[in-house]
C-alpha positions as CSV (number, residue, x, y, z in Angstrom):
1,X,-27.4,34.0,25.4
2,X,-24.9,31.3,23.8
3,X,-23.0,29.1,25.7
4,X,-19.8,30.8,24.3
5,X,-19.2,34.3,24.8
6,X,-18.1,34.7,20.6
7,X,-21.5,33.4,20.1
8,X,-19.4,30.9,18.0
9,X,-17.8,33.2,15.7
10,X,-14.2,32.6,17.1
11,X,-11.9,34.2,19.2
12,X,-12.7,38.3,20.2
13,X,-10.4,40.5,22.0
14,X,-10.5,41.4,25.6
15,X,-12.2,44.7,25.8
16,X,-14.5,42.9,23.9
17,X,-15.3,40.1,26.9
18,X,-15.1,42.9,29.7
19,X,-17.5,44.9,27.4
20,X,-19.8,41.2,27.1
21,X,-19.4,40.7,30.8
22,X,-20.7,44.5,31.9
23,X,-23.8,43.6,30.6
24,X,-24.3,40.4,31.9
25,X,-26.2,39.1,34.9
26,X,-23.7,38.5,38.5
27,X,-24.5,34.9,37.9
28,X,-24.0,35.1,33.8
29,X,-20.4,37.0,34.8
30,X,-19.1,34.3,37.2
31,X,-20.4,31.0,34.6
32,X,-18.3,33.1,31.9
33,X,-15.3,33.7,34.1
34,X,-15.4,30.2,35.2
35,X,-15.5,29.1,31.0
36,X,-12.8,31.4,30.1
37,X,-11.0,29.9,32.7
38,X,-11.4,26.2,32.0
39,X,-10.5,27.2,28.1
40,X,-7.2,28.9,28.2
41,X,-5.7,29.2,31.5
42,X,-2.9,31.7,30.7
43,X,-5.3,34.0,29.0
44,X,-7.2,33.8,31.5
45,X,-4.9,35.0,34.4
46,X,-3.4,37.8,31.5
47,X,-7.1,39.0,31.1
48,X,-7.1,39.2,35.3
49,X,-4.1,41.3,35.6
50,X,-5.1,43.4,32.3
51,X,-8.7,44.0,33.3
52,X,-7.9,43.5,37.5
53,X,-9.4,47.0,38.3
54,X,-12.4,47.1,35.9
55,X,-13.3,43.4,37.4
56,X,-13.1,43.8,40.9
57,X,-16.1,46.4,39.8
58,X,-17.8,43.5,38.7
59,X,-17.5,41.7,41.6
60,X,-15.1,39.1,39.9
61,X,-12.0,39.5,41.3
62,X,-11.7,40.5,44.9
């Protein structure tokens, strides 16, 4: 997999990054979180409240 989640093709929406994160590993999921985070902090914490429940089924958010 790419280091970035757009595979470099810019910016994609957040279904698009929940829909990425389903099918990757526990591991791949946190390293991702952990990127998005370090990359845009406020989108970050808007994609936590938007996506909270759907997360905390991934394990992410607790």
């Amino acid at each position: 997999m790419n280091d970035r989640l757009d595979g470099g093709f810019g910016d994609i929406d957040n279904l698009s990054i929940l829909i990425l994160l389903e099918q990757m590993s526990p591991d791949e999921r946190k390293k991702a979180m952990e990127d998005l985070k370090k990359e845009d902090l406020v989108a970050f914490e808007e994609f936590c409240q938007d996506y909270s429940e759907e997360l905390k089924k991934l394990e992410l958010l607790y």
